[in-house]
N, C-alpha and C positions, 0 to 999 in steps of 0.2 A: 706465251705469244710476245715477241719482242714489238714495241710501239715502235711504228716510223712517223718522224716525228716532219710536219712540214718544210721547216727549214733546211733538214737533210738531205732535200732532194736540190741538184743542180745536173747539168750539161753530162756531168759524167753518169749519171742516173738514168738518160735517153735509153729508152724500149727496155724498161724495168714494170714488169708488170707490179702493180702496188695497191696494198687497200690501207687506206687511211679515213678517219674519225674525226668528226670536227661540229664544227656551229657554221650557216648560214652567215655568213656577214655580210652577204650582198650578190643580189641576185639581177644580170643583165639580159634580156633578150635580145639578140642583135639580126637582124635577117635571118631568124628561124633558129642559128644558133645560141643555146643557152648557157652563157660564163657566168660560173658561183664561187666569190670568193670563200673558199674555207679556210676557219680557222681552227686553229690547235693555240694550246701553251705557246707554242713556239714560235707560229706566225702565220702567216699567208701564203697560198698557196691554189692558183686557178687551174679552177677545172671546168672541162667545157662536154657538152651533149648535144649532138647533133639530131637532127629531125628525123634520120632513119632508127637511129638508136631504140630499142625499145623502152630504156626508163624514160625517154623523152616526155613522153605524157605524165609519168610523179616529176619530174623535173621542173616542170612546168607548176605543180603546185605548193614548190616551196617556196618558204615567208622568212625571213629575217630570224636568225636564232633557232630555227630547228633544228635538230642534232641526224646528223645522215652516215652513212656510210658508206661508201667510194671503191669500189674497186675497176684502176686502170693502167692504161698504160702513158707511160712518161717521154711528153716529144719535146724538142725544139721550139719555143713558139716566134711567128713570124715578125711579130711587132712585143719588141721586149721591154721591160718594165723595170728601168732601173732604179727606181724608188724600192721595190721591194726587193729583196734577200735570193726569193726564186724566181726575179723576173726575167728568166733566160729561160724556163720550160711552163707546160703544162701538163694537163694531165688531160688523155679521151678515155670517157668514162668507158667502161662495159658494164657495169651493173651499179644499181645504186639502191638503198634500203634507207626509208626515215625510221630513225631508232626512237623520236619522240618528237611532238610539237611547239611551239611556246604560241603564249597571249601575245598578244600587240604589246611590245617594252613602253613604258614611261618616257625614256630617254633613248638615243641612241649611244651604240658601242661604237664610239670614233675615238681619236687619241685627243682630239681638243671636243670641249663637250661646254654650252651652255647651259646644261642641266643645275638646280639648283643643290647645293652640299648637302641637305636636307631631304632632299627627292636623292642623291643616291647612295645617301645613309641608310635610309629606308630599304632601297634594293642594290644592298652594297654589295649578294652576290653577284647581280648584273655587274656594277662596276668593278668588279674585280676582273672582267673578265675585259675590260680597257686596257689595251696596253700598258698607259703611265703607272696605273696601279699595280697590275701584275708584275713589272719589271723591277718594282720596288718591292714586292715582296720576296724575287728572287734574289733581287741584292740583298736581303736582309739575309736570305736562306745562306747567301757566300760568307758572308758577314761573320755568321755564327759558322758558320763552318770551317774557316780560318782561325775564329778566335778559339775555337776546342781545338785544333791542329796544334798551334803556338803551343797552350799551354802545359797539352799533354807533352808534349815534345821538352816543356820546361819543368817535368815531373810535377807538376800540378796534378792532384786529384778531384774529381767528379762526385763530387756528396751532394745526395739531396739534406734539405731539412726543411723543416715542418711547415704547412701551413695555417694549420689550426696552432697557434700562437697565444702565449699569457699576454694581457695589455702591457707594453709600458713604453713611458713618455718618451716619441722621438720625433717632436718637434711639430705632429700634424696629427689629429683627430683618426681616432681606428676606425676603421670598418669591425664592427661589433657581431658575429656569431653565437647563437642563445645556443644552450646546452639542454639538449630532451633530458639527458641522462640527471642533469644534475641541476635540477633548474633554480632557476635564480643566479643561473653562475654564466660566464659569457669568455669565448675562445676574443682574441680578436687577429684581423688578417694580418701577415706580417707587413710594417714598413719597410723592410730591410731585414736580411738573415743576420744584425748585428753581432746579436750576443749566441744565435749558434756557432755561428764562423770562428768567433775565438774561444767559444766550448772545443770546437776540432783542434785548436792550438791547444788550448789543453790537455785533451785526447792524443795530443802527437802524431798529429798527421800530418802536418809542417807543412805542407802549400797545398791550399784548398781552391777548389771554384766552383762556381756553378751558377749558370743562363739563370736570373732566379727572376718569380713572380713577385711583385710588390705592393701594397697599397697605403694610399692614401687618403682620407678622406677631405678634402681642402679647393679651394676655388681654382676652377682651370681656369687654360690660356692656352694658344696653340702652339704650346710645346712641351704640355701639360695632359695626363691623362690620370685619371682617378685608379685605375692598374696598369701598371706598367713594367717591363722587363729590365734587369741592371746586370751584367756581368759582375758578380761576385767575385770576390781574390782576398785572401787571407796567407800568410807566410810569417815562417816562425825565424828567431834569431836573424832580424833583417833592422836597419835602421831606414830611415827617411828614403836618402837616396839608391837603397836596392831597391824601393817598392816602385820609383818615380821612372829607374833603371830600366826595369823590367814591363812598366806599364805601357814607356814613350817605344821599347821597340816592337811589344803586343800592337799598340797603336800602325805604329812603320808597316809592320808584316802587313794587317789588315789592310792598308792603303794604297798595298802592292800588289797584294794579291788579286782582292776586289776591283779595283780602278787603275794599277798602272801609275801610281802618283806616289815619287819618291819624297818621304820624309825626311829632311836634313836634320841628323843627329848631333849629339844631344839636343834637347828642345829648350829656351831661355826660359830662366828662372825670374820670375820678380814678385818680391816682398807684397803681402797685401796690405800696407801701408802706401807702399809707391803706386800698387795697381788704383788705390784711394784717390791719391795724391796727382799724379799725372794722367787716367784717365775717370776716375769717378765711382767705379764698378769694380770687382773682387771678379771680375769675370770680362777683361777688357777687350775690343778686337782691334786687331794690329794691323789691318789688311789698310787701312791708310792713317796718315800721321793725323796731328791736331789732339796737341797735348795742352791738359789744362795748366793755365799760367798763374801763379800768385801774383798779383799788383800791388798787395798791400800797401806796400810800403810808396807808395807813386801818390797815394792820395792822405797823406802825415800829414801834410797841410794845407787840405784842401777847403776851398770856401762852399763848396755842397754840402750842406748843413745835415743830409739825412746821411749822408758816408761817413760825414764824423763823427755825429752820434753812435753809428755802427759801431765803427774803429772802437771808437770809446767803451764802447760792451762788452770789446774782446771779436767782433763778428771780422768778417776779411772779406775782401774782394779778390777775385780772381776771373778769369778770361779764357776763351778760345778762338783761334782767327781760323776764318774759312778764306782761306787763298783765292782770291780769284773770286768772288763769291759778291760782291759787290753789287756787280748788275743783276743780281740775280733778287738779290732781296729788298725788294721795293717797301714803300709802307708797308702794303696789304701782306706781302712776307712776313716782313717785321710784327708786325699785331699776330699773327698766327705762333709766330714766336712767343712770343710775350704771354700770349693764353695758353700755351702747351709750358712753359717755367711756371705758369702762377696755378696750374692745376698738381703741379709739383709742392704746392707751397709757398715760393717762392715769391717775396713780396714785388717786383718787378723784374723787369731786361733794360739794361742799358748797352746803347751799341754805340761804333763806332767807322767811318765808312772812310776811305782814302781812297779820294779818284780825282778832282784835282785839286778840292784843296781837301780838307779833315772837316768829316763833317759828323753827326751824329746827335742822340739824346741829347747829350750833357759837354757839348764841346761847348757853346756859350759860356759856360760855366766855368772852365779849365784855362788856368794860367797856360803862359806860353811853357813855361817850365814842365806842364804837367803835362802839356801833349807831347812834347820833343820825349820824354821820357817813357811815357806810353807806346809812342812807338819805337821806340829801342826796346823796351820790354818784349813788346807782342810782336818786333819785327814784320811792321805793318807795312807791308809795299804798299805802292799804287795800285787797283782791282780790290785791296783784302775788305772783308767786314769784320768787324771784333766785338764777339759777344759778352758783355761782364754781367756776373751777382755779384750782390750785397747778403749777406749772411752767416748764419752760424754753421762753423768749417763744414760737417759732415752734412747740411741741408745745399749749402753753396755745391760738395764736389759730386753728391746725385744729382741736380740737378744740371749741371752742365757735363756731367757723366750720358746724361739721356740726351741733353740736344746736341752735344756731340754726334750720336748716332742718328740724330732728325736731321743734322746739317747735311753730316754725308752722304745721306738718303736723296737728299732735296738736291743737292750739287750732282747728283752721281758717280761719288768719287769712291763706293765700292766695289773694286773688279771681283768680276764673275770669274768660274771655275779656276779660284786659286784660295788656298787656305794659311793661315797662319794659328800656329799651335804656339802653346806655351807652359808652362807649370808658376801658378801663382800660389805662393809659400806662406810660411809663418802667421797664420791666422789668428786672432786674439781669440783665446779662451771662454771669455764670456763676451757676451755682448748685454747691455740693460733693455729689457723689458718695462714698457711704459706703460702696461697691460696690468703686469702682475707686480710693477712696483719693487723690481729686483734682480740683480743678475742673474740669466740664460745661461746654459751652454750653447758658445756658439756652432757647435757642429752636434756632437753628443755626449754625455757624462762619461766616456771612455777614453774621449782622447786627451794623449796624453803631453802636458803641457812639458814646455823646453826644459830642460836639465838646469838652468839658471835661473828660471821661472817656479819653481816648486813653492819654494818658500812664498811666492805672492798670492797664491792661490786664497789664502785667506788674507792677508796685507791689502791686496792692491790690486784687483779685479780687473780694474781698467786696462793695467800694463803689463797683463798676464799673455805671454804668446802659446802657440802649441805646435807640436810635430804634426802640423795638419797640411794637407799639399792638395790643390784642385789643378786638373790637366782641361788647359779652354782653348776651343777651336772654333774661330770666326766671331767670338763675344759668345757663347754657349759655353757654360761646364757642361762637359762633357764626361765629368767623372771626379771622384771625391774619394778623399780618407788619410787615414792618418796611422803614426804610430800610435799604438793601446795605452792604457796602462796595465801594468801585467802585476803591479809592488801593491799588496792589500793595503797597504797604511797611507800611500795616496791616493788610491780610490775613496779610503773612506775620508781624506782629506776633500778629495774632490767633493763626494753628496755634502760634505759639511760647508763647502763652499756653496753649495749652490740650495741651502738651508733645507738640506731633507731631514725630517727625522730620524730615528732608529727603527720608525716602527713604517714610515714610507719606506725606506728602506728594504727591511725586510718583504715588505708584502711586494713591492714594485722588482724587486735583483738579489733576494734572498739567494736562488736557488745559483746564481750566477757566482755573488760572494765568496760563495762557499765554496763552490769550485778553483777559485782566485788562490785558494790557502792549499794547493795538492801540487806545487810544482807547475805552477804556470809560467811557461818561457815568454822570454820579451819576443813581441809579436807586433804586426801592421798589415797592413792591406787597403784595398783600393775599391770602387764601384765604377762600372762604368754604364753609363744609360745607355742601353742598345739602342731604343727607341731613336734616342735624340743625337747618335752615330750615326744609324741609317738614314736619319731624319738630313744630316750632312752631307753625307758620302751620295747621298740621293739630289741635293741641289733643290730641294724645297723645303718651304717658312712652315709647314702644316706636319705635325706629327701624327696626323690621323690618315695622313696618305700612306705610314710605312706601318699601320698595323692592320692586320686582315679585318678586325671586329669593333673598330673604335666606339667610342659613348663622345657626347656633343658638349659642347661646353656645361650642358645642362646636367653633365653625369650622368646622361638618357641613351640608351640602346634602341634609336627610332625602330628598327629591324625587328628586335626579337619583343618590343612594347617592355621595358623594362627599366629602371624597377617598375614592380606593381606588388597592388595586393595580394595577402594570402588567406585562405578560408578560414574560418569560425574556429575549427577544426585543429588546424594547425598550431595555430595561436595557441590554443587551450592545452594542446601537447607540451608545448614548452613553456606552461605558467606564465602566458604575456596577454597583459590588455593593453588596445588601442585606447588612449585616452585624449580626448580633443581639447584643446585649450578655450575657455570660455570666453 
């Protein structure tokens, strides 16, 4: 039986006898006649039963969300409804049959909803059945279905690999799986097909992919989910720019296909030194200006006693100007400021305001000299505000990396339905860890550092870069990775840098190692967070509107009550006791 689908019916449809299936969305009685909006997948669609009619009397006792079935015929209707899709017909019923009843909903199924995220987490198949959220699950459906189009199309292969996974370190806590068979021994879920994907470069299958499941175990945020889906991509005898190539016109096609929104080619490259340096972030957004400025040198000799002590320590000052921004930020602005930089860390905000004369913080304090230059610096009109820290470089360009994006927020200087992509390059190698007292890899122990950079890998940590590239759209990474390394003697160079033993080693990438020494080609590839694509291509700040089954920040499944406990029973199967902490 072929579905007719509600939206399929228009003008040209008139005296089409038709049976259609749907939900109750809304039931009117009007002078004896009864109009129910039904709904499908696909939308809305009125149908009406008049008082001679014989279903008229079950008509009469339907309730919001009962599931029915319709068969009529398709007129003209008098008073048309341009809000919806079919509001140039309806439908007079001839027969009608309730297929099933529903309770009184929680919430209602409207397209704007009061309801609270909590109440329709709990009965998230109701709200799936809202338009906003179904429509995003169908973009997500076009989404994947473009990006398998592209790549098969670009001789990319479709490989599964595993989920039951050996642990090992890539950067976030596993989800741990006990073993009945082998107990005392533990799967864990994958972060990422890492070390499969260039098992297949191995294996010589030369451009891999696949929609893959992933987990994490680590603190959300709403653009965060503890499993989450990433477009996998692996490609053999490729350097840097085939992988970036290939990924910005995967990107394009998706953008075209799905939304109609052309991608201008190639997409701008910038160093993650300058994405540091001029906006604050490894993941900048470009959709409006207000780049961070060094002043340093504007306050050499200055009489504010805590700036030169700075200076003195080696710390800098640097600035952003919100154009125009002036009257907008009053004290009580200002102090809101000031407590969003010092929850950063950041020992204060000093500003600066030009409206008719300079006024600010620390202008009492500032020779004539040091304002005229200040604003030639900051190119500070009449309206701007200018924000400066005092600090140590990498504390100073996160935080005005973040009020940057509080500023534009508060001005609303980020235009809607327009996007700015980019690829931000050349990533340091390691980054230090203040945790563990020692250099990280800063992405993961495979990628592979620049051709002039080998040699520092054990030298000189800090100034080590790598063939690592992230593709970010609107201030989101929206995808990561890098070239491999594929040469066994800098691998093992690499765990040496990053102080692994021989025997971490072996138990944590033995099985990888060993693979490394059969003819492994130089190789690279890419991730792209479907989730946090659709999460874009959708036009909302919440990733848990573009997955059918999301968990709460709490890593909680309200819906299916989960996690929970498991029986006496279970446990003893797999050699595990709950032990409470005293």
């Amino acid at each position: 039986m072929k579905k007719i689908w509600n939206v399929s019916l228009n003008k040209e449809s008139v005296l089409k006898e038709v049976t259609l299936y749907g939900w109750v969305a809304k039931k009117r009685n009007l002078g004896g006649l009864i109009f129910i909006d039904l709904r499908d997948r696909s939308g809305i669609v009125q149908i009406v039963i008049r008082p001679e009619d014989t279903c008229y009397e079950l008509a009469e006792s339907l309730k919001n969300e009962y599931v029915i079935q319709v068969t009529g015929k398709v007129v003209e209707r008098e008073n048309k409804n341009k809000e919806l899709v079919t509001g140039e017909i309806e439908i007079l019923v001839v027969s009608l049959q309730i297929l099933n009843t529903s309770l009184e909903i929680p919430f209602q199924i409207t397209d704007e909803t009061s309801a609270l995220e909590d109440t329709r987490l709990k009965y998230r198949y109701l709200d799936i059945r809202r338009t906003p959220i179904k429509e995003k699950l169908i973009l997500r459906h076009k989404i994947m279905q473009a990006i398998r189009s592209f790549l098969s199309e670009h001789d990319f292969i479709e490989v599964e690999t595993p989920i039951l996974c050996k642990s090992t370190p890539e950067g976030a806590r596993d989800y741990l799986v006990p073993s009945r068979v082998n107990k005392g021994n533990f799967y864990a879920l994958p972060q990422s097909p890492q070390l499969f994907k260039q098992l297949l470069m191995v294996g010589g299958m030369e451009r891999y992919f696949k929609i893959a499941k992933c987990f994490r175990d680590e603190d959300l945020r709403a653009d965060r989910q503890p499993e989450f889906t990433q477009v996998d991509m692996e490609m053999s005898f490729v350097c840097e720019e085939d992988v970036m190539d290939i990924t910005e016109k995967l990107i394009a096609d998706v953008f075209k296909k799905v939304r109609n929104i052309d991608i201008e080619l190639p997409l701008l490259k910038m160093k993650y030194d300058d994405a540091i340096k001029y906006y604050g972030s490894d993941k900048p957004d470009l959709r409006f200006e207000m780049k961070i400025m060094d002043v340093t040198d504007v306050f050499k000799k200055t009489s504010l006693a805590f700036i030169r002590d700075g200076l003195e320590s080696g710390q800098v000052v640097n600035a952003i100007v919100a154009k125009n921004g002036a009257s907008y930020y009053s004290r009580k602005e200002i102090d809101k400021c000031t407590l969003f930089v010092k929850n950063l860390k950041a020992s204060g905000l000093m500003y600066l305001k030009n409206e008719e004369e300079l006024t600010g913080s620390i202008v009492k304090n500032l020779s004539a000299e040091e304002k005229e230059n200040l604003c030639q610096s900051l190119a500070l009109e009449k309206g701007d505000v200018a924000f400066l820290v005092l600090g140590e470089y990498k504390l100073v360009k996160n935080v005005l990396g973040a009020l940057r994006l509080k500023v534009a927020k508060d001005l609303e200087m980020i235009p809607s339905h327009e996007y700015k992509l980019l690829w931000v390059t050349d990533f340091p190698t390691f980054e230090y860890s203040e945790e563990e007292g020692r250099f990280v890899a800063c992405h993961h122990p495979f990628t592979s550092p620049k051709d002039e950079d080998v040699d520092k890998l054990l030298k000189d940590k800090e100034h080590c870069y790598s063939k690592a590239y992230d593709i970010v759209i609107n201030g989101y990474e929206a995808g990561g990775g890098s070239i491999r390394i594929h040469n066994e003697g800098i691998q093992k160079k690499m765990f040496e840098a990053l102080e692994l033993t021989p025997e971490d080693i072996q138990n944590k990438f033995g099985f990888f190692v060993e693979a490394l020494k059969y003819g492994t080609p130089p190789h690279g590839g890419l991730a792209i967070g479907l989730d946090r694509l659709t999460m874009l291509l959708s036009e909302t700040d919440n990733i848990r509107d573009v997955i059918a089954f999301p968990k709460t920040a709490s890593a909680s499944d309200l819906m299916s009550d989960c996690p929970n406990t498991v029986s006496k029973k279970q446990l003893e199967e797999l050699g595990i006791e709950i032990v409470k902490k005293a």
